[in-house]
C-alpha positions as CSV (number, residue, x, y, z in Angstrom):
1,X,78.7,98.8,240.3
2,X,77.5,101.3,243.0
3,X,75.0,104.0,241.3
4,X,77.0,107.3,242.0
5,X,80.1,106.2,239.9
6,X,77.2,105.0,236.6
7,X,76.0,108.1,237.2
8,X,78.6,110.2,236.9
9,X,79.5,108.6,233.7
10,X,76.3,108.7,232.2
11,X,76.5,112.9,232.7
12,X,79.9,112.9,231.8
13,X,79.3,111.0,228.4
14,X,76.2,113.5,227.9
15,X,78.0,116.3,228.5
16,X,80.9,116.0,226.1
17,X,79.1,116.1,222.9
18,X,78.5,120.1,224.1
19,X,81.8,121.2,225.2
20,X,83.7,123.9,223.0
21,X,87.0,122.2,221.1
22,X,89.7,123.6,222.1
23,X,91.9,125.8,219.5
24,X,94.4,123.5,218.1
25,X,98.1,124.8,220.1
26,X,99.0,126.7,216.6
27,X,95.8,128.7,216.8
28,X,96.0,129.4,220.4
29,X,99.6,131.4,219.4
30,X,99.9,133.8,216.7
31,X,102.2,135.1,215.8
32,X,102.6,138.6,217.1
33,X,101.0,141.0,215.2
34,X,102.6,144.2,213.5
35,X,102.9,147.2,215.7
36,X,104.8,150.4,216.5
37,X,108.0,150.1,217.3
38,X,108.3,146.4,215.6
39,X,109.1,144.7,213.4
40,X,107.9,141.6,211.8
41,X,109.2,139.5,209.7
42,X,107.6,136.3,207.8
43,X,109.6,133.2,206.6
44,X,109.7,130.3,204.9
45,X,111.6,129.1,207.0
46,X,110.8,126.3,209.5
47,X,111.3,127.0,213.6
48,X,114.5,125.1,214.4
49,X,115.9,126.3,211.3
50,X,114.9,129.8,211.9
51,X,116.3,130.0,215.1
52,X,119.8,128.4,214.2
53,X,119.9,131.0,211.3
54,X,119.4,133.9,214.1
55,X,122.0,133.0,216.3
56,X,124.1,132.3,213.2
57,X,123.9,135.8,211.5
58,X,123.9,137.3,215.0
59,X,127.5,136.6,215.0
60,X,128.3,138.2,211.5
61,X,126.6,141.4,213.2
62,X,129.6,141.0,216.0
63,X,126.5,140.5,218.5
64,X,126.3,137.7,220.7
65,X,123.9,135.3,221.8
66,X,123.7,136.7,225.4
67,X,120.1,134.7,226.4
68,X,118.0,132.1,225.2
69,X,114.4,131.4,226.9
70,X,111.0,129.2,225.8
71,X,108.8,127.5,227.2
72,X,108.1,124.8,224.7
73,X,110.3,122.1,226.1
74,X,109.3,122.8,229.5
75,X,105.3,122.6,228.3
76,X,106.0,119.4,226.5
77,X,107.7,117.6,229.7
78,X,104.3,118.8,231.5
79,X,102.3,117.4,228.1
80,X,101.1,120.3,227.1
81,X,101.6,121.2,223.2
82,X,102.5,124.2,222.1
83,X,104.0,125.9,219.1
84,X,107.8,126.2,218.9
85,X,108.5,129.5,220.5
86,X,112.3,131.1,221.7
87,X,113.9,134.4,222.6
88,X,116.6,135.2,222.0
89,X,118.8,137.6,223.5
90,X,121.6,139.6,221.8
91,X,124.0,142.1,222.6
92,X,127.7,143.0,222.4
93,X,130.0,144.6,225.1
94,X,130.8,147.6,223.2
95,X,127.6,148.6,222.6
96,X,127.1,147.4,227.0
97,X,129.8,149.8,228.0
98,X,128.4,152.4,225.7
99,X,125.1,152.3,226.9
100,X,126.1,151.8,230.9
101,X,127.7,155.1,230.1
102,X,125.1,156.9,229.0
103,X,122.4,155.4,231.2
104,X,122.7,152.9,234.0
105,X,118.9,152.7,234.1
106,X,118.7,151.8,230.3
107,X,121.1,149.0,230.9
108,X,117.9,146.8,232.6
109,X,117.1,146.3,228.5
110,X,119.9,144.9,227.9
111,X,120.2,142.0,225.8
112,X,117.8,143.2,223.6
113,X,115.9,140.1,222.2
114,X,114.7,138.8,219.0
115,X,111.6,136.0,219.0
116,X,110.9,133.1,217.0
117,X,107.7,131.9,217.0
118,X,106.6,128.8,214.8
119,X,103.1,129.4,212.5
120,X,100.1,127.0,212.1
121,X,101.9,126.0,208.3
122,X,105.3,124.9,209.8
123,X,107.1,128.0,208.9
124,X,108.4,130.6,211.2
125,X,107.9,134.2,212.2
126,X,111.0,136.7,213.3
127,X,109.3,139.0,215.3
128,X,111.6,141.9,218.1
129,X,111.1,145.2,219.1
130,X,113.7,147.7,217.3
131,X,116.4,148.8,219.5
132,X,115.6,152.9,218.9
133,X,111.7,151.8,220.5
134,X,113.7,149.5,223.6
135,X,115.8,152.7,224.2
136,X,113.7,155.4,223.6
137,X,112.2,155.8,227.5
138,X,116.5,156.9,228.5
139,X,116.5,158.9,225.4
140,X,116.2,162.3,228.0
141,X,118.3,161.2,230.4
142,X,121.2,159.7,228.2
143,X,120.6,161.9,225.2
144,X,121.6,161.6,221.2
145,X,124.6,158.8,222.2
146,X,122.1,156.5,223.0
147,X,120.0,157.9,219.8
148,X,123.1,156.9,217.8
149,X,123.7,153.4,219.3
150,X,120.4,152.4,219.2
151,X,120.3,153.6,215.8
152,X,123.2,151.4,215.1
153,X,121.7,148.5,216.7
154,X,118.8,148.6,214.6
155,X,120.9,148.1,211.4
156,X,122.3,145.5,212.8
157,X,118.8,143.7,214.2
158,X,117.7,144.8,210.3
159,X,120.6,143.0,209.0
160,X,120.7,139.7,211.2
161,X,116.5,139.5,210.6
162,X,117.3,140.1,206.9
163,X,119.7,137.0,206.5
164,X,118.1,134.8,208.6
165,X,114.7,134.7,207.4
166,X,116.3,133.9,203.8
């Protein structure tokens, strides 16, 4: 065997003793933390399971299921292991026409999205930005309508994050 190759191996084999571990995928995603304009809710419940039980009182809220976006599929095919982890987008023409209405610019933030994220136990997190904080920037331009539907919306996102997590 030609030296460089031994070498290489020897330094290689010495070296890996010293490198940092990696976080473990779980570790390396939290779940989002509590903030302003949030809000967060804990479950018992398990990530596929949490995300069928979105989508499922979505519907009971006469909202739809208007996107649906992660990227831990795509990461697996690529071998990379990460968390389970989906938005999901929701939204109902009435409240679109409403909106468009009162603000073409606010329209961009439609669907507004809720987001599942799977925790290092197994369980699941329900975590999405309240409609009132999505809507607030057109508040000046659109005025107390869009107060009011967003106002609306967020009993309804109360409501569907409610349910599911139970």
């Amino acid at each position: 065997m030609p030296m460089r190759p031994v070498l290489l191996a020897a330094l290689v084999a010495l070296a890996l003793p010293v490198l940092p571990a990696l976080p473990a995928a779980q570790d390396a995603y939290p779940a989002p933390a509590p903030r302003d304009g949030w809000a967060v809710h804990d479950s018992a419940l398990d990530f596929d399971t949490l995300v069928a039980a979105v989508k499922t009182e979505a519907a009971t809220q006469q909202l739809g299921v208007v996107t649906e976006a992660g990227p831990t599929g795509m990461a697996a095919s690529r071998g990379i292991d990460i968390p389970g982890n989906r938005v999901i987008g929701l939204f109902n023409n009435d409240y679109a026409v409403r909106v468009l209405g009162l603000s073409t610019a606010a329209m961009i933030e439609a669907p507004v999205r809720m987001y599942v994220t799977e925790d290092p136990d197994g369980s699941a997190t329900l975590s999405y930005k309240t409609p009132s904080q999505v809507f607030a920037p057109y508040l000046d331009e659109a005025g107390p309508d869009l107060a009011a539907a967003a106002a609306e919306l967020d009993a309804k996102f109360d409501a569907v994050a409610r349910a599911a997590i139970q």
